[in-house]
C-alpha positions in Angstrom: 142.3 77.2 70.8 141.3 73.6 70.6 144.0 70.7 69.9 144.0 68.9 66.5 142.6 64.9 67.3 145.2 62.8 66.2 142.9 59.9 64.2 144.1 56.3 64.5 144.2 54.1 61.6 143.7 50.3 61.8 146.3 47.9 59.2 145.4 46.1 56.7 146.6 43.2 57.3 146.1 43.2 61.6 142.2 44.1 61.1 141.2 41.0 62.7 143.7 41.5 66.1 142.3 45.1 66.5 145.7 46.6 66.7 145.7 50.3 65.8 148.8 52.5 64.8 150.0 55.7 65.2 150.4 58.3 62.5 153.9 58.2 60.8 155.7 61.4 61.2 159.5 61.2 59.0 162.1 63.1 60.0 164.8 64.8 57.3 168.0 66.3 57.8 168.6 69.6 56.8 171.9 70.3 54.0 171.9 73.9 55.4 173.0 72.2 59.1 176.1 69.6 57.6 179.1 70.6 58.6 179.0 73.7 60.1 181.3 74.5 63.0 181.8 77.2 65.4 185.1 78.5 65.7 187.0 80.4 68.4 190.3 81.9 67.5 193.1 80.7 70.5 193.4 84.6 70.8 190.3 84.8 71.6 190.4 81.7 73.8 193.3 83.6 75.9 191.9 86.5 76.3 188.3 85.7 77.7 188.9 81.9 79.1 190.1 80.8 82.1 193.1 77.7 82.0 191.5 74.3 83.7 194.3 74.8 86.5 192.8 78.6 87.3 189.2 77.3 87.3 190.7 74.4 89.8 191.9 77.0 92.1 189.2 79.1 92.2 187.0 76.4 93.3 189.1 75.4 95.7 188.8 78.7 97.2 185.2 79.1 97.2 184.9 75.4 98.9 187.7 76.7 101.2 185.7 80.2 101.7 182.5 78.3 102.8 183.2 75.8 105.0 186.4 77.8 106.9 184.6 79.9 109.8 
């Protein structure tokens, strides 16, 4: 599979400095992607999530685990 060759064009105006420029590539957002949010029930949150002071602790532990002999 051979790779397109990107062609350089020179300006108009910068002809005589030999500058060249890149192709311009513009970049749109999409409506479809505005204000769309995940959401997780705090049942849901309860049931499958640990609490920042029970991740803490386990940590802890594991640190404790391996460097205790």
């Amino acid at each position: 599979m051979k790779k397109k060759k990107t062609t350089y064009r020179l300006a108009m105006k910068e002809q005589s400095s030999c500058s060249l420029h890149e192709p311009e590539i513009a970049y749109g957002q999409s409506q479809r992607d505005v204000d769309v949010y995940a959401v997780i029930s705090q049942k849901e949150l309860d049931e499958n999530c640990l609490t920042l002071a029970e991740s803490k602790r386990l940590i802890m532990e594991k640190i404790h685990k391996h460097f205790t002999p």
